[in-house]
C-alpha positions in Angstrom: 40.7 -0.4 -20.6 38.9 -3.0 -18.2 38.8 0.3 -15.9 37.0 2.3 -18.6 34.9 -0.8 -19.5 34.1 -1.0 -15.6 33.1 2.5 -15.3 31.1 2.7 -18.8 28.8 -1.1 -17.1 28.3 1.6 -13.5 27.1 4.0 -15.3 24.6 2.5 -17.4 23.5 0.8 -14.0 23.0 4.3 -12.9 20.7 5.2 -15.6 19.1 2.4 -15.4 18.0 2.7 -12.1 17.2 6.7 -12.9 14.9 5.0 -15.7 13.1 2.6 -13.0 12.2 5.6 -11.1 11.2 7.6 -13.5 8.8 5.2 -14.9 7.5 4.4 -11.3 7.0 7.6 -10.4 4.9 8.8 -13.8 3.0 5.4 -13.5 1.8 6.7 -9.9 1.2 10.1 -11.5 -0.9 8.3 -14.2 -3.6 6.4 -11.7 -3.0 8.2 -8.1 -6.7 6.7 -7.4 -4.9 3.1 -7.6 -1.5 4.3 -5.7 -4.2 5.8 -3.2 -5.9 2.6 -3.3 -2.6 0.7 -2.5 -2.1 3.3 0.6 -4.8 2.8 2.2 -4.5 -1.0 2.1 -1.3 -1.1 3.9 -3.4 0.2 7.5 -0.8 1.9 8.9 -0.3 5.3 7.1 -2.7 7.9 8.9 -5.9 8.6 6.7 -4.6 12.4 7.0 -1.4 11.7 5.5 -2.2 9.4 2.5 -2.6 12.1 0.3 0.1 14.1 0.8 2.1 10.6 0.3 0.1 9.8 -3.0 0.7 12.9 -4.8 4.5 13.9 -3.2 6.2 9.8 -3.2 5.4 9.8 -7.1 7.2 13.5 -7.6 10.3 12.5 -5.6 10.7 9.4 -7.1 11.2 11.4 -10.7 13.0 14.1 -9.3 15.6 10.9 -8.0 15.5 9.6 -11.0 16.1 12.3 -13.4 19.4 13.0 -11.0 20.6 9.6 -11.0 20.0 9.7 -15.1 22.1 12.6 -15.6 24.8 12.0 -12.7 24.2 15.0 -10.7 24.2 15.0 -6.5 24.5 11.3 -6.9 25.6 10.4 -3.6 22.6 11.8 -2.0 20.1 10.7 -4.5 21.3 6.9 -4.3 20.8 7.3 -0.3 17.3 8.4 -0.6 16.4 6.0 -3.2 17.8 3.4 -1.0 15.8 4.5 1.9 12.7 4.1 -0.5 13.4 0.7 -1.6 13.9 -0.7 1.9 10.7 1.0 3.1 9.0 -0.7 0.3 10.8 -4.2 1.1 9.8 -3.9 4.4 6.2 -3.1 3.5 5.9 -6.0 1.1 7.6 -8.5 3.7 5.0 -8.0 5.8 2.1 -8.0 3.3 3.2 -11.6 2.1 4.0 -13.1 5.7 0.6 -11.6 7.0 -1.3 -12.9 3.7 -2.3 -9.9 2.4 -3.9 -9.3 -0.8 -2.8 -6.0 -1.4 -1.1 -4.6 -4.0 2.2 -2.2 -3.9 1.0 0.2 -6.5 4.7 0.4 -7.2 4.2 0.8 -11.2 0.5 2.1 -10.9 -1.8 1.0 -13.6 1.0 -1.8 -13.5 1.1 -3.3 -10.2 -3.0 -5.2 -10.1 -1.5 -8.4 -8.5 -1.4 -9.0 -4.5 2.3 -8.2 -3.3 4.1 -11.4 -4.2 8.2 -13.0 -4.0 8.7 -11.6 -7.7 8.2 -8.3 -6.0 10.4 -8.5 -3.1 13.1 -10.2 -5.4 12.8 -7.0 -7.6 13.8 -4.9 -5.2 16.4 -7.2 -3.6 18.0 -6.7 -7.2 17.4 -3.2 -7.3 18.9 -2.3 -3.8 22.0 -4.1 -4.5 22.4 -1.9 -8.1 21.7 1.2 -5.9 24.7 0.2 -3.6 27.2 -1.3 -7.2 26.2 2.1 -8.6 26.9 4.1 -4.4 30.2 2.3 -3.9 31.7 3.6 -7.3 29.8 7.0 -8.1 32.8 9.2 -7.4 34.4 7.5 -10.7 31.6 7.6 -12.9 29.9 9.3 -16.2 27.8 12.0 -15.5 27.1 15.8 -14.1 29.2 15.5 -10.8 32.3 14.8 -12.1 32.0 17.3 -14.8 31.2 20.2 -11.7 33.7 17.9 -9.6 30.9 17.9 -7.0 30.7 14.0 -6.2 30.9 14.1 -2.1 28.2 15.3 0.0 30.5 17.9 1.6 31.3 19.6 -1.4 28.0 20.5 -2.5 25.5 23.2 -0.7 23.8 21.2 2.1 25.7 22.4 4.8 23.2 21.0 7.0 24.9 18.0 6.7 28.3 19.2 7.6 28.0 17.5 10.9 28.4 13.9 9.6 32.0 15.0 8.0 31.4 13.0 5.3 34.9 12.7 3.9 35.7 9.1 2.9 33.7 6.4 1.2 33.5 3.9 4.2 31.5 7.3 5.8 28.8 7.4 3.3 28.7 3.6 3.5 27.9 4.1 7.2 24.9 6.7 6.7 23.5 4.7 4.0 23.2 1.5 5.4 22.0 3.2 9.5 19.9 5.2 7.7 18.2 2.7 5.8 18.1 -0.3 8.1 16.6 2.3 11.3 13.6 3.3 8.9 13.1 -0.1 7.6 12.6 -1.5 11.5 10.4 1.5 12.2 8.3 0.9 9.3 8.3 -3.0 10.0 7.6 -2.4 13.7 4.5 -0.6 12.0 3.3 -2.8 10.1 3.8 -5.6 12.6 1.7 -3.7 15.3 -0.7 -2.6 12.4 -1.2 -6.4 11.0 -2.2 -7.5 14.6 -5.1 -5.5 14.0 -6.0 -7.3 10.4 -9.5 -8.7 10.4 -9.7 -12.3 9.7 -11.2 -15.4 10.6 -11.5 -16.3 14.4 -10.7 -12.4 15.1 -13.2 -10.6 17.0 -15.2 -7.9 15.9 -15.6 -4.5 18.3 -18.8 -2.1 17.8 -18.1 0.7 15.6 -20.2 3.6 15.1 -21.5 4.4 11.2 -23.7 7.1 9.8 -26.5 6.4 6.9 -26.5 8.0 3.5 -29.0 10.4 5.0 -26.6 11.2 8.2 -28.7 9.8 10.9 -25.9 7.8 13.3 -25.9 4.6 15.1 -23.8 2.3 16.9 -23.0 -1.4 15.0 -23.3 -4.1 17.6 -22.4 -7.7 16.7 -22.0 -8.9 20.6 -25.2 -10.4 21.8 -27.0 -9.8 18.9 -29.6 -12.1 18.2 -28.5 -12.4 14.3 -25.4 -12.9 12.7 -24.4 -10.2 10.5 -22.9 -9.8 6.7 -20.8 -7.2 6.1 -20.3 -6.1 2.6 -17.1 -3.5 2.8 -16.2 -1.4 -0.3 -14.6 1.5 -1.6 -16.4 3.4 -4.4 -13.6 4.1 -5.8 -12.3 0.7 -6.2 -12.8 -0.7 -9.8 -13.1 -4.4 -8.3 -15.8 -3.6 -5.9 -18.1 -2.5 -8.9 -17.6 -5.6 -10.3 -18.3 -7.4 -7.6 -21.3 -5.6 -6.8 -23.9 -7.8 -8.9 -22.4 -10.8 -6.8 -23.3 -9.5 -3.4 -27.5 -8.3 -5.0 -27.3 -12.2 -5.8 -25.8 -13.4 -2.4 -28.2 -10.9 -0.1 -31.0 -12.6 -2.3 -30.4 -15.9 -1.0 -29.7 -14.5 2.8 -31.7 -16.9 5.4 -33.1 -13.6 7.0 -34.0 -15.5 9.9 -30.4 -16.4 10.8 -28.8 -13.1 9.1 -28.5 -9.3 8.7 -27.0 -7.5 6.1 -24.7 -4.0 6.3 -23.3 -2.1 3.9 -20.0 -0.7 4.8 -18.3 2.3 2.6 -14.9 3.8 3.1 -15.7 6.5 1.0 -17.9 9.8 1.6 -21.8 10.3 1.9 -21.3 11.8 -2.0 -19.1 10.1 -3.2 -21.1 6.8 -2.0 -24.3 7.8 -3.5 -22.7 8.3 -6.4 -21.5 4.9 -7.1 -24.2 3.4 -5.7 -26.9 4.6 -7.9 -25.4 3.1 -11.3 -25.6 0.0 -8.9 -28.2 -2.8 -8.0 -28.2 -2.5 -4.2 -30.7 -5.1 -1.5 -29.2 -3.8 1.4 -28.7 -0.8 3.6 -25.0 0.8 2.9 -23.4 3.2 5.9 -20.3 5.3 6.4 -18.0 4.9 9.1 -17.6 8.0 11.5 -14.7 7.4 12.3 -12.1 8.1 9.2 -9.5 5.7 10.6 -12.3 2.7 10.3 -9.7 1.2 7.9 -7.0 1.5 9.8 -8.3 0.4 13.1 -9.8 -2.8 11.7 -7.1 -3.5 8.9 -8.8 -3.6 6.0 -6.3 -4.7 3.8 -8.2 -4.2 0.4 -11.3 -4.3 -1.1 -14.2 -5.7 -1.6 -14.2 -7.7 1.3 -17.1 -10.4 2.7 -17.4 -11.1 6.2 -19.9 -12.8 8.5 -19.5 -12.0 12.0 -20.9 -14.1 15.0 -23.3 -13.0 17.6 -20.3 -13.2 20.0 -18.2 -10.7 17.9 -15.9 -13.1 15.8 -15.2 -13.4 12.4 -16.4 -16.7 11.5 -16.2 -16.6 7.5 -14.1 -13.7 5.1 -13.7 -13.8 1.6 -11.0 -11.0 0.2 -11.7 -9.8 -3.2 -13.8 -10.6 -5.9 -16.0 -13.6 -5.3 -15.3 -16.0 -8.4 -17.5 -18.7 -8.9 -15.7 -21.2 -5.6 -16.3 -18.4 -3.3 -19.9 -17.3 -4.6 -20.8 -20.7 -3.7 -19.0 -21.0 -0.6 -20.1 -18.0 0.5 -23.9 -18.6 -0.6 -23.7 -21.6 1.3 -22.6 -20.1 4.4 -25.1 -17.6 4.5 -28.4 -19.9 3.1 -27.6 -22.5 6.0 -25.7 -20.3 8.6 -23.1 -22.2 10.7 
């Protein structure tokens, strides 16, 4: 009976975690401009690649979960799924020890707070369900027992006949290398990528930028005789339009004599205008040739405020909407200059 009752408690684990993924995955589905979004913030993934990752993570992570609902491959599914969750621990480690204030876009629409602890605790708890539920799938409720079909080896993936996968302790070993080698790559990553973060006291190299018209130049801070306010956004980013009538009122109160003002949009000529013309706008907005601009000079999120030195370094940043404190702060900074 306690057996039974033991089996009966894994198995609604199981579906449980099925559910999880499920609902994470159609939540991606629901806002992929938000799970985009989230991408893009974590500066590591190559702009080519984000959205292939934006529209395919979401599908595999229902596919997963409607095989760990119903029981069926369930050794493999719990690996991958596994895999996932590390890759996402690993990613919002590194958020919270580099300060980030990125979301995970985890649960989509969901997920509008910076990574945090309760995040990184969720998944803590989920990835030691994953490995309850891995340790005792060949016992449990569901399609593979019904098709006797619980062990890799015995289903019709025979390019995994190599790893011989004939006793628990084996799939223990493939789970757990598996997992741990992609969390360090991904970690090594973002550990490289988050040296490259821009924030205060970090210098600033010249970039090259294209106008709304298409004519290019090259954006020197170095030696310039002004210190400069950038004002970077993505069109596409619900918080930037709101935080669009703060910047009109800061570039009105810019001490001109001290300060220049730049536009900076991670989005395309279009797609800029676009947004821009439901705006109020005092300043002259460019594009960024190059399409890894964001992940070269890890931008995080967005909006974002910055006023860069005439020798190249970051001297004041403000991440995010600016609230009444950091209007003022930043209004101060840029009346008075430094």
């Amino acid at each position: 009976m306690n057996s039974q009752r033991h089996i009966l408690f894994v198995t609604l684990i199981r579906v449980f975690l099925g559910s999880v993924f499920i609902v994470s995955g159609i939540l991606k589905l629901l806002d992929l401009h938000r799970f985009t979004e989230a991408l893009h913030g974590l500066h590591v993934i190559p702009v080519a690649l984000i959205g292939a990752i934006a529209h395919g993570l979401p599908v595999l992570e229902v596919i997963l979960g409607v095989l760990l609902l119903i029981g069926f491959i369930t050794d493999l599914s719990l690996i991958v799924a596994g895999i996932i969750l590390l890759v996402f621990l690993a990613l919002e480690i590194t958020l919270v020890v580099t300060g980030s204030t990125a979301t995970c876009g985890c649960f989509g629409s969901l997920s509008t707070e910076p990574v945090g602890l309760k995040d990184i605790l969720r998944d803590v708890i989920l990835f030691q369900l994953l490995f309850i539920v891995f340790s005792r799938s060949e016992s449990l409720v569901g399609v593979d027992s019904f098709f006797h079909s619980r062990r890799l080896d015995r289903i019709p993936f025979r390019f995994l006949d190599f790893v011989r996968l004939r006793k628990p302790h084996a799939y223990r070993a493939l789970f757990y290398s598996g997992a741990i080698l992609t969390s360090a790559f991904v970690m090594f990553l973002l550990l490289h990528g988050a040296s490259t973060v821009v924030a205060e006291g970090k210098s600033m190299d010249s970039f090259s930028v294209k106008d709304l018209q298409g004519s290019q130049f090259v954006v020197n801070f170095k030696g310039a005789q002004k210190k400069t306010v950038l004002l970077i956004f993505s069109p596409e980013c619900s918080l930037c339009a709101a935080n669009m009538p703060n910047w009109y009122m800061l570039v009105s109160t810019l001490d001109t004599a001290r300060f220049t003002v730049l536009g900076i949009s991670l989005n395309d000529s279009e797609t800029t205008r676009s947004f821009l013309s439901s705006q109020l706008v005092n300043y002259p907005v460019v594009i960024p040739v190059d399409p890894a601009f964001r992940t070269e000079y890890g931008i995080t999120s967005t909006p974002v405020t910055v006023i860069v030195g005439v020798d190249g370094k970051i001297e004041r940043l403000w991440r995010g909407n600016l609230e009444e404190k950091e209007f003022e702060e930043a209004k101060r900074a840029v009346s008075r200059g430094f």
